[in-house]
Backbone as numpy.savetxt, mean C-alpha at the origin, in Angstrom:
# Nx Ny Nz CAx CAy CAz Cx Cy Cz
2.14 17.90 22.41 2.81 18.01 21.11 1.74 18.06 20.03
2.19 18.80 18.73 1.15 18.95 18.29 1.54 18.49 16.94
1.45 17.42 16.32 1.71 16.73 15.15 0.76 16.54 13.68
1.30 18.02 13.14 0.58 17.76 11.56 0.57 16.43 11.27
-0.42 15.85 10.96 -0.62 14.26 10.09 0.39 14.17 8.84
1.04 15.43 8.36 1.60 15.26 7.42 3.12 14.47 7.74
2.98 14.97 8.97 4.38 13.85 9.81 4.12 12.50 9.47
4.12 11.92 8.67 4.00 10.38 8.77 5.04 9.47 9.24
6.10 9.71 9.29 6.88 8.92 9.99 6.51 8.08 11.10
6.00 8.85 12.29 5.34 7.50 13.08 4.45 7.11 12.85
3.82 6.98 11.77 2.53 5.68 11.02 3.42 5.18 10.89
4.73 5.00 9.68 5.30 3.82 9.49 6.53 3.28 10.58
6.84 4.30 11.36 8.13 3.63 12.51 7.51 2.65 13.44
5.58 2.52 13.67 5.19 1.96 13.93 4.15 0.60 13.46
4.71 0.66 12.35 3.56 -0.38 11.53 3.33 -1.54 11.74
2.51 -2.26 11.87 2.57 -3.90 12.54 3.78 -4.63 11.54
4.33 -5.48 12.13 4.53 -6.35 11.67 4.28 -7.95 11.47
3.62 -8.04 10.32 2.51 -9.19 10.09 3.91 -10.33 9.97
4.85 -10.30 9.47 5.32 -11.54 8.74 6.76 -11.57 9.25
6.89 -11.11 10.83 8.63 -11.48 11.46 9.61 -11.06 10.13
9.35 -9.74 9.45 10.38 -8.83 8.97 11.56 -8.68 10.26
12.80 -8.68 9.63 13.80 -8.88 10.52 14.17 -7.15 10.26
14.84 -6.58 11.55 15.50 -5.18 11.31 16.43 -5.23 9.87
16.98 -3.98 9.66 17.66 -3.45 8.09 16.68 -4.05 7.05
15.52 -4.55 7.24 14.63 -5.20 6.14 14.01 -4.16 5.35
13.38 -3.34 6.76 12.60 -2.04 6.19 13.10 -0.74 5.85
12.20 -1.05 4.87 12.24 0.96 3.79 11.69 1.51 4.30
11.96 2.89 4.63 11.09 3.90 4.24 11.43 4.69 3.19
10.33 4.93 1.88 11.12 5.43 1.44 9.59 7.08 1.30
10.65 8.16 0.72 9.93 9.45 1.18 10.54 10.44 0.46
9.69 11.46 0.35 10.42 12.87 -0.51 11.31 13.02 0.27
11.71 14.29 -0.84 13.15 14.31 0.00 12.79 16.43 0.26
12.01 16.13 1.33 11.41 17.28 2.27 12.12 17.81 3.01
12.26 18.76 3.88 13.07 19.46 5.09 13.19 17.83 6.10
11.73 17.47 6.68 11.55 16.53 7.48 12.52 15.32 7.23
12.02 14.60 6.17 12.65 13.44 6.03 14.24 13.78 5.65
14.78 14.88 5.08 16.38 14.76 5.20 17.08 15.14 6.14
16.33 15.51 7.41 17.28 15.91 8.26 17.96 15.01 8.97
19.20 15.42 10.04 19.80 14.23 10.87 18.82 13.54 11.52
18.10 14.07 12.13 16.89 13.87 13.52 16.41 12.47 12.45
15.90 12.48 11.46 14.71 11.56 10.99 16.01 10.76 10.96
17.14 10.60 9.93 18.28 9.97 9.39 18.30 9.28 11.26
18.48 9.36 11.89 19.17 8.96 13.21 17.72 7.77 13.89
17.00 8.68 13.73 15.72 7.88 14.19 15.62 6.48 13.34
15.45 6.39 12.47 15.87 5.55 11.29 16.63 4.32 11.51
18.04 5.27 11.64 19.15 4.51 11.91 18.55 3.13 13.49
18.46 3.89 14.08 17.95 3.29 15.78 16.94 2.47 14.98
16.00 2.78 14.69 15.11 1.76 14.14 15.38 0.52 13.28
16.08 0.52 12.82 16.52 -0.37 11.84 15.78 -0.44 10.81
15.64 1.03 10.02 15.16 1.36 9.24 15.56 1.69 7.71
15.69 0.67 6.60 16.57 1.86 5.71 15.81 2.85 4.75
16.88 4.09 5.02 16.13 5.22 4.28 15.97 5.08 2.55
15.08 5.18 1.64 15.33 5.75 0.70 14.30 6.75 -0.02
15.02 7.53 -0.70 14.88 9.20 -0.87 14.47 9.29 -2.13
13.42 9.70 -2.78 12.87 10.14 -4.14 13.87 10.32 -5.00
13.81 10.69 -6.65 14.66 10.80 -7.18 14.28 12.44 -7.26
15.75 13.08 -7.62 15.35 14.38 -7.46 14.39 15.03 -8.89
13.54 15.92 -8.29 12.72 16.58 -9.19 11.71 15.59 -10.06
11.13 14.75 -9.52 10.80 13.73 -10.05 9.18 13.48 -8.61
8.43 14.14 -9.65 7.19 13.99 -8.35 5.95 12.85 -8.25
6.34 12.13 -8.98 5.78 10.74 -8.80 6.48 9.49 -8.60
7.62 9.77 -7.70 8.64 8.77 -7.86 7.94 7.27 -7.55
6.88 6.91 -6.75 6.86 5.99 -6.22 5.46 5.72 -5.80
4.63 5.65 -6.80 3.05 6.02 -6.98 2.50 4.71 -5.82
2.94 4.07 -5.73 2.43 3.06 -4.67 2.51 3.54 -2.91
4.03 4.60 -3.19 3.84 5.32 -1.28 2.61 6.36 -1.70
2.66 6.95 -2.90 1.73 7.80 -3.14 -0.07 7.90 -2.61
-0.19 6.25 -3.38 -1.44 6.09 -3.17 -1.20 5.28 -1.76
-0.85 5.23 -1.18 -0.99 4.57 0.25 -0.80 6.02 1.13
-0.45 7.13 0.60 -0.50 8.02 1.57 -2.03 8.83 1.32
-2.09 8.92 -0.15 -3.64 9.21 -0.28 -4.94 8.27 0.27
-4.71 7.09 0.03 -5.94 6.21 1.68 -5.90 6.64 2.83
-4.39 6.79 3.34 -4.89 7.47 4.47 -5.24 8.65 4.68
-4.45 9.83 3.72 -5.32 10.97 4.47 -6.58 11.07 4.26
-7.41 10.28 2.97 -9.04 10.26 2.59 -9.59 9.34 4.11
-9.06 8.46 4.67 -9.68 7.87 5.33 -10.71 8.28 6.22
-11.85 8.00 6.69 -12.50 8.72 7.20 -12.29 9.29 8.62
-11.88 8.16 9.25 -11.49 8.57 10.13 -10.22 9.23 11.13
-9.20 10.11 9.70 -7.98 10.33 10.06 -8.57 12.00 10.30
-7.70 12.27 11.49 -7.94 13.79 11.91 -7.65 14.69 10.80
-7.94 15.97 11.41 -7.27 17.29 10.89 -5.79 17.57 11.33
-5.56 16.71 12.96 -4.78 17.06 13.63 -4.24 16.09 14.56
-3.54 15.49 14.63 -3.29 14.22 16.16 -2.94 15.48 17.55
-3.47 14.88 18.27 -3.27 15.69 19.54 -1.55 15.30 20.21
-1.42 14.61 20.04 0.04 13.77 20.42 0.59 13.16 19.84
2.20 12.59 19.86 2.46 11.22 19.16 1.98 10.05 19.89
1.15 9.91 20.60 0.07 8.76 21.08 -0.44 8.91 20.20
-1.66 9.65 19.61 -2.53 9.83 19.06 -2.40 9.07 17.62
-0.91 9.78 17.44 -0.63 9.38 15.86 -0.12 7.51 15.85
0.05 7.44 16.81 0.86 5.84 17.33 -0.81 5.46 16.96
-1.38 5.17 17.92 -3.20 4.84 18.09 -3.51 4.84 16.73
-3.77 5.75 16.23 -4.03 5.48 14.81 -3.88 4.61 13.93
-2.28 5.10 13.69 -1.66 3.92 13.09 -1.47 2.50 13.35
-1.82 2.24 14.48 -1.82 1.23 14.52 -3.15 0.42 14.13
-4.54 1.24 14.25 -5.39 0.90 13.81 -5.60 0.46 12.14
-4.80 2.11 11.48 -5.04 1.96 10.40 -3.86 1.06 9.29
-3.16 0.56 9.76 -2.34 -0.02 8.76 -2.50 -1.81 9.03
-3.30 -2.20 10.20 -3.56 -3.58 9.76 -5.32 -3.59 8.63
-6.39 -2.28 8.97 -7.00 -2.37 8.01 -6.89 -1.78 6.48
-5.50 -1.53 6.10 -5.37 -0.67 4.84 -4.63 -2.40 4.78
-4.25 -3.01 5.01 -3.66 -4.52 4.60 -4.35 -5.46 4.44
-5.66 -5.88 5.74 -6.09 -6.98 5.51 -7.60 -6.53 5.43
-7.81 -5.50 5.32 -9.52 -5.13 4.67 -9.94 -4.36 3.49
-8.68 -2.76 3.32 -8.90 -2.58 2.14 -8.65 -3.17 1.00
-9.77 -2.49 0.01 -9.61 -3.55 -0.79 -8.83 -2.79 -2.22
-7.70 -3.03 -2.54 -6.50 -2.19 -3.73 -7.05 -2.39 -4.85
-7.26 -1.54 -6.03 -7.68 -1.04 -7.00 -6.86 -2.07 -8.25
-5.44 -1.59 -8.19 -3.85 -1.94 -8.55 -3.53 -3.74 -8.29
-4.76 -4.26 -7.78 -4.37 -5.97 -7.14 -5.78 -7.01 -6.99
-6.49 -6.30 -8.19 -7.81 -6.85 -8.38 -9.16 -6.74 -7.86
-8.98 -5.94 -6.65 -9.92 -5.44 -5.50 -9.50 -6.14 -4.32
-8.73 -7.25 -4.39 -8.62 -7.74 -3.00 -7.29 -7.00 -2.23
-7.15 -7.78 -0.98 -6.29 -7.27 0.11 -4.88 -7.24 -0.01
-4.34 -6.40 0.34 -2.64 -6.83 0.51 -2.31 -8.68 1.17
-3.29 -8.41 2.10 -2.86 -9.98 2.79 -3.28 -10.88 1.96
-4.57 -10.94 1.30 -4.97 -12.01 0.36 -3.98 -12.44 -0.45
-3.52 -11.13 -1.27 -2.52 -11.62 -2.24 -0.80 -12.13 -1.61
-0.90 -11.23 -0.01 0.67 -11.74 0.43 0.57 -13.52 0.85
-0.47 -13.62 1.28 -0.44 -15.05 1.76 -1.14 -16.36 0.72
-1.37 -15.60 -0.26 -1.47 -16.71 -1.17 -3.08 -16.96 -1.40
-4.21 -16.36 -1.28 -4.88 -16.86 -1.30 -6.18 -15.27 -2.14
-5.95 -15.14 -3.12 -6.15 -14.24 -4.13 -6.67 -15.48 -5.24
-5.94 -16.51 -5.34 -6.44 -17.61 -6.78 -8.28 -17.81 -6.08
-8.16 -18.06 -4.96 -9.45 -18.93 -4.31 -10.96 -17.70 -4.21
-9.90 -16.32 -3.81 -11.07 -15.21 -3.51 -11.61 -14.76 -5.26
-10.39 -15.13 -6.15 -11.03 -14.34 -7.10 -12.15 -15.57 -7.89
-11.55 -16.71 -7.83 -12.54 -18.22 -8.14 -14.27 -18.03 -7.25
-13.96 -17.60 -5.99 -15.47 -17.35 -4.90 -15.85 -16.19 -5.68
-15.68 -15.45 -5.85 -15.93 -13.88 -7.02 -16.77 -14.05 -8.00
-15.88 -15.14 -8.99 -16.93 -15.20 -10.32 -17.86 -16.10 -10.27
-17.62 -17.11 -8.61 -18.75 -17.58 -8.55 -20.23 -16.90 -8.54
-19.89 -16.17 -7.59 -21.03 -14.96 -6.88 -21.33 -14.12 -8.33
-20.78 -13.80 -9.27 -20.81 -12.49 -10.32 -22.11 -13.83 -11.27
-21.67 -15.07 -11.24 -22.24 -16.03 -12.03 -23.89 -16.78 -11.69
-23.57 -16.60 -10.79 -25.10 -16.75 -9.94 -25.63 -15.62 -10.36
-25.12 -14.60 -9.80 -25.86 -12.79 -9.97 -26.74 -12.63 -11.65
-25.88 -13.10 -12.59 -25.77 -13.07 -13.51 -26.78 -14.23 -14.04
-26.86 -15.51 -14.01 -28.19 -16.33 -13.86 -29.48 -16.02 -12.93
-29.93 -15.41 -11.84 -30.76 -14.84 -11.33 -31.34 -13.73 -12.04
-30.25 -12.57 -12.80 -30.83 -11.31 -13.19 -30.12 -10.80 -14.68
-29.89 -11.81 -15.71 -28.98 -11.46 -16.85 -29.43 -9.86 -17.67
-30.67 -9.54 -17.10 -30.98 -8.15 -17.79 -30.13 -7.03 -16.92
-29.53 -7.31 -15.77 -28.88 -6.59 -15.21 -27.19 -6.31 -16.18
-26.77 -6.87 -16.46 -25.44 -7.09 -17.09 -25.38 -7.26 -18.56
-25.28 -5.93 -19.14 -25.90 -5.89 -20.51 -24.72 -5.67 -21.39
-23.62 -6.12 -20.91 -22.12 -6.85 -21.58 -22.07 -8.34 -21.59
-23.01 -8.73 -20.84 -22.60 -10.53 -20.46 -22.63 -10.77 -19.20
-21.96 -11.99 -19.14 -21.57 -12.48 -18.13 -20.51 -11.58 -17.43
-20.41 -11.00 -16.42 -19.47 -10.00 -15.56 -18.06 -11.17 -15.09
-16.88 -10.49 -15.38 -15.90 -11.51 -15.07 -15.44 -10.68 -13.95
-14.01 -11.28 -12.83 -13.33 -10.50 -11.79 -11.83 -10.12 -12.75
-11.79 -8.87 -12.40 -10.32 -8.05 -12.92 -9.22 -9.59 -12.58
-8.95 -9.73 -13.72 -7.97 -10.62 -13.27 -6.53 -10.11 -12.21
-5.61 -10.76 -11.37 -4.91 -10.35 -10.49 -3.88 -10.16 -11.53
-2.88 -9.17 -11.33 -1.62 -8.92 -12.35 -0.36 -9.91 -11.98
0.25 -10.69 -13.20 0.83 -11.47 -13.18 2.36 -10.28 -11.94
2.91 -9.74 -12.11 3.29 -8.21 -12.07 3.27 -6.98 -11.65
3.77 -6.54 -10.61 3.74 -5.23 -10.09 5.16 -4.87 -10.16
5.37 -3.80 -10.81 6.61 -2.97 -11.13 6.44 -1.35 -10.68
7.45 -1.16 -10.12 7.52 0.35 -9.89 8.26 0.52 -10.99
9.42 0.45 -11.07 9.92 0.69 -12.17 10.46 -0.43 -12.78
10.14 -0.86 -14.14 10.21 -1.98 -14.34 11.63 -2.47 -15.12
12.19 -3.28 -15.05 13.27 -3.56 -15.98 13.21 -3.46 -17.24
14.28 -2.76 -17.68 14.28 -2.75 -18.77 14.01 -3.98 -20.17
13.24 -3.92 -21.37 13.16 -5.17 -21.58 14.71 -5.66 -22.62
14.72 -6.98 -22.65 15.74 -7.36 -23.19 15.48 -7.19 -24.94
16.63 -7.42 -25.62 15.89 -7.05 -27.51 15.05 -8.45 -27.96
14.97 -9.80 -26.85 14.35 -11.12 -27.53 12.86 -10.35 -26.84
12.44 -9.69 -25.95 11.08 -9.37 -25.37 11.41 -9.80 -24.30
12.24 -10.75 -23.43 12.15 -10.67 -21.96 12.67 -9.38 -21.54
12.94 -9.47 -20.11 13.17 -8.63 -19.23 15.04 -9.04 -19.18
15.56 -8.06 -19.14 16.93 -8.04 -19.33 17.90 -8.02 -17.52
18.69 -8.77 -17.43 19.16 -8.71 -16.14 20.52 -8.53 -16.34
């Protein structure tokens, strides 16, 4: 079988599961392409205990976070031109989605890991951070010709789309 990488579906029908996610938990969510609307994917899905959801129409940045998680992987270095099989693409993925979690490091979440920040421990890596930036910075202060170098603070906040705000300035429910 010969599986364009652009098939992503089995990267995610196979993704680890780090944290005993229970079935109907998971999204996928995906353009709304030939692939992903047909019965075949809809059914596969279904069996999986997968729930679907579908871009908004005409709207090509619906969801800049599948976006940039689909752009790591195809930059990754070591993702083919081509999987030779759905082994191939299984193998992969399985490689690559526990290190796009617990090694890369997200732009969008301070530099650290998905896992750092899922399991709580982002306060301690970014505290070891400005230790290291603070030393760096007493050893070689001609290097850092703003100051003292601080770590991107972590965002109180991640919104895809965010609620609307209320008229006092909160967030309206």
């Amino acid at each position: 079988m010969d599986l364009a990488p652009t098939h992503s579906l089995p990267c995610w029908a196979v993704a680890p599961d780090f944290d005993g996610t229970l079935p109907q938990v998971l999204t996928l969510h995906s353009d709304r392409g030939a692939p992903m609307t047909s019965k075949c994917t809809a059914q596969l899905l279904a069996d999986l205990g997968v729930t679907r959801s579908l871009s908004r129409p005409q709207v090509s940045d619906d969801n800049p976070f599948s976006e940039a998680q689909f752009k790591t992987l195809k930059y990754h270095p070591g993702f083919p031109n081509r999987f030779q099989n759905i082994d191939a693409a299984i193998a992969f993925c399985r490689s690559f989605f526990p290190w796009y979690n617990a090694e890369h490091r997200h732009g969008g979440i301070a530099m650290l890991t998905p896992h750092d920040v899922h399991h709580g421990r982002a306060k301690a890596v970014l505290r070891q951070r400005a230790h290291a930036l603070r030393v760096a910075w007493t050893k070689h202060p001609e290097r850092f010709v703003q100051g003292i170098p601080k770590p991107s603070p972590l965002p109180e906040e991640v919104w895809i789309n965010p609620p609307p705000l209320a008229e006092n300035g909160g967030t309206a429910q």
